[in-house]
C-alpha positions in Angstrom: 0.2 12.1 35.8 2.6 9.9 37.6 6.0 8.7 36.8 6.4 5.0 37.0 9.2 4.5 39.8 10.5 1.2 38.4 11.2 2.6 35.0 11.9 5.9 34.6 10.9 8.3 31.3 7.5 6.0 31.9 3.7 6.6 33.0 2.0 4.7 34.9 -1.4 3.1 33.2 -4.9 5.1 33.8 -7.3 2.6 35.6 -10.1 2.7 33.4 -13.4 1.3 33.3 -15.1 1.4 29.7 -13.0 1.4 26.6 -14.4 4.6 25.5 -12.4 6.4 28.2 -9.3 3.7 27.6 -9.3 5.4 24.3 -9.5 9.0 25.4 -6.5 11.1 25.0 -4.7 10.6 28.8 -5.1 6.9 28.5 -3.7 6.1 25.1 -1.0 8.8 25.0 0.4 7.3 28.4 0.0 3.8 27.2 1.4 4.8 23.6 4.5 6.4 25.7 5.6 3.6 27.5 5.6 1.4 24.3 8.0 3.9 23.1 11.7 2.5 22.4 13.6 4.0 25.6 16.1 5.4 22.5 13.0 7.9 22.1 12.0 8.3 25.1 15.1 9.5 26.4 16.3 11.9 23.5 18.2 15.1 24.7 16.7 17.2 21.7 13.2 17.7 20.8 14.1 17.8 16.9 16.0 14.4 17.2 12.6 13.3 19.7 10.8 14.2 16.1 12.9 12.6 13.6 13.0 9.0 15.7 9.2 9.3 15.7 8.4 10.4 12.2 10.6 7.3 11.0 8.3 5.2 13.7 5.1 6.2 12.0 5.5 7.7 8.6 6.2 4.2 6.2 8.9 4.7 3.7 7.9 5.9 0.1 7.5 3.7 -2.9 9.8 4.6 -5.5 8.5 5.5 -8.9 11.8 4.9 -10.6 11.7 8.6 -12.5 8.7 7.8 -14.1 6.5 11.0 -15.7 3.6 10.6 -16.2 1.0 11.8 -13.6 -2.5 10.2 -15.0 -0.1 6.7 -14.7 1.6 7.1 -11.6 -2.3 8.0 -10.2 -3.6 5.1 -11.2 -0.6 3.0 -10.2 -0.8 4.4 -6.6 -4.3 3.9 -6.6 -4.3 0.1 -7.0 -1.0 0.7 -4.6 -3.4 1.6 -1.7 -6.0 -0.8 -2.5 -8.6 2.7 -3.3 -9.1 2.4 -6.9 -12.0 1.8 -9.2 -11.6 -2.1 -9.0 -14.8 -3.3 -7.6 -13.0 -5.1 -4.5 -11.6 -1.7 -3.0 -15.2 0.0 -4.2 -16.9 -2.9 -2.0 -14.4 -2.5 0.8 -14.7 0.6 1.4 -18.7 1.0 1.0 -18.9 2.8 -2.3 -22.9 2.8 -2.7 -22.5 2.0 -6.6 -20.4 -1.2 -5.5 -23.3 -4.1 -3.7 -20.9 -7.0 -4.4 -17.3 -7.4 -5.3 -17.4 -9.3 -8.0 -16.1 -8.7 -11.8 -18.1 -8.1 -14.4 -16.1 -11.2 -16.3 -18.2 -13.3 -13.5 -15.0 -15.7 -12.6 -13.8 -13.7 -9.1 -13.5 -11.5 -7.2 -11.9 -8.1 -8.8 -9.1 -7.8 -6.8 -5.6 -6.2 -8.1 -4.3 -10.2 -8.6 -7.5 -10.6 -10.6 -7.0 -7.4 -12.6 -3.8 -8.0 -13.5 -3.3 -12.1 -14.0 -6.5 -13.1 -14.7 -9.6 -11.2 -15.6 -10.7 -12.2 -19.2 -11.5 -9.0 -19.8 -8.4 -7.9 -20.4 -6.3 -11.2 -22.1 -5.1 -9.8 -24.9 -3.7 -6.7 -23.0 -2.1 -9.2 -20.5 -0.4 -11.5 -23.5 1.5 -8.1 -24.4 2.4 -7.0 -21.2 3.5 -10.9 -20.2 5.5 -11.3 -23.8 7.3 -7.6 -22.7 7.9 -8.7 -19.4 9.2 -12.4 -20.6 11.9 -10.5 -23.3 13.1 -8.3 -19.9 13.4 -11.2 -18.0 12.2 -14.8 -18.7 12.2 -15.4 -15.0 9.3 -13.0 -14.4 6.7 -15.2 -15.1 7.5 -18.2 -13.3 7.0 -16.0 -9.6 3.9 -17.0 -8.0 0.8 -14.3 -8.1 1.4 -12.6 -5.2 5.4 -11.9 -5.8 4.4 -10.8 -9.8 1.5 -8.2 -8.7 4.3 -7.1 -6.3 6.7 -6.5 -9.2 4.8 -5.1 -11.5 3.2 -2.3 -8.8 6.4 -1.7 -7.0 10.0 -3.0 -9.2 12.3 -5.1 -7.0 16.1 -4.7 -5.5 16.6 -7.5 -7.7 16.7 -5.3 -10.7 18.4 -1.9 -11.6 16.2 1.6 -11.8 16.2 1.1 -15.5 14.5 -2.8 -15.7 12.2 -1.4 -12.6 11.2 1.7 -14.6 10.3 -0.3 -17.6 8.3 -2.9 -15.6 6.6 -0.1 -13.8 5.8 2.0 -17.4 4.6 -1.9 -18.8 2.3 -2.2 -15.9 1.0 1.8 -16.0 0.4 0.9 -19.8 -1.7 -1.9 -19.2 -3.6 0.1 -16.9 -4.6 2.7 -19.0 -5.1 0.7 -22.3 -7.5 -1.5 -20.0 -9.7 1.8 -19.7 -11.2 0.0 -16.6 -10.4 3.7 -14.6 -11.5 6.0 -17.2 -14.6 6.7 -15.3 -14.7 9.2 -12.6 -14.1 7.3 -8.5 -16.5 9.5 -6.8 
C-alpha cells in the first residue's frame, strides 16, 4: 500500500495485468478511493466517513405518498424496478418461461410504456384511468409517454401529496383490475 505523495488521503494505482486481478479487492478499493470526493476522504469521524458514503451509494427512496395497501404498492414497485411480470423485464432478466418480449396483444414490445398507454388489452381500463386522470388535471394527458409513465409510477413536485396519492392509487387500480400480475413471478 502506498500513499500517493502528490495528493495526499490517496493510493497509488495497482499495476495490473489482466482485468481479473484489476477487479480484485486491492485494485478496485484503491482505485474506488481515489475517486472519492476529498470531503470523504478526509472526514475526522468514522460515523460522519459513513453517512457521506451511504448518501453516495444508497439512491433516495420513492415516496408512496401514505398509500396502504401492500399487494398495490408491490406491484407498483415492481414495475418501479423494471422486475415484474411484464414480459420485457421476464425477457431481460432470463426468465425461462419468457423466449421473446413481446405482448400477447402482438403490437410491441411489453414494456411499462406499453402496459400502461398502449396495450389493447387493457383499453377500456386505460379510458377510466385517463378520464380520472383528465378530471385531476387536464394537463396530464398532453405529457409525452415517457414523462406520463413517470407520473403515474412515481407523482411529481408539481403536485401536492394529496393529487400524487390519488394518481398513484389510479395507477395501483389499474394495475390490479388489469389482473396481468395475478399469477405467481417465480
Amino acid at each position: 500500500m502506498t500513499i500517493c505523495q502528490r495528493y495526499p488521503n490517496s493510493f497509488s494505482n495497482i499495476r495490473c495485468r489482466t482485468t481479473t486481478f484489476q477487479n480484485s479487492f486491492f485494485p478496485y478499493s484503491f482505485s474506488q478511493w481515489n475517486q472519492l470526493d476529498s470531503l470523504i476522504r478526509n472526514c475526522k469521524s468514522y460515523a460522519l466517513f459513513c453517512n457521506y458514503l451511504l448518501k453516495l451509494i444508497k439512491p433516495p427512496g420513492n415516496n408512496i405518498y401514505g398509500i396502504h395497501d401492500p399487494l398495490g404498492i408491490k406491484l407498483l414497485c415492481r414495475l418501479r424496478l423494471g422486475f415484474s411480470h411484464l414480459r420485457e423485464h421476464k425477457f431481460r432478466h432470463n426468465f425461462q418461461d419468457t423466449l421473446n418480449p413481446m405482448c400477447s396483444c402482438t403490437l410491441e414490445t411489453e414494456t411499462t410504456a406499453h402496459f400502461l398507454l398502449r396495450c389493447r388489452n387493457y383499453d377500456n381500463l386505460r379510458l377510466t384511468l385517463m378520464s380520472e386522470l383528465n378530471y385531476i388535471d387536464s394537463s396530464i394527458l398532453l405529457l409525452n409517454d415517457t414523462d406520463l409513465v413517470t407520473l403515474l409510477l412515481y407523482g411529481t413536485n408539481r403536485y401536492n401529496a394529496n393529487i400524487n396519492e390519488k394518481i398513484l392509487k389510479l395507477c395501483i387500480d389499474y394495475i390490479k383490475h388489469s389482473l396481468r400480475f395475478d399469477e405467481s413471478l417465480f
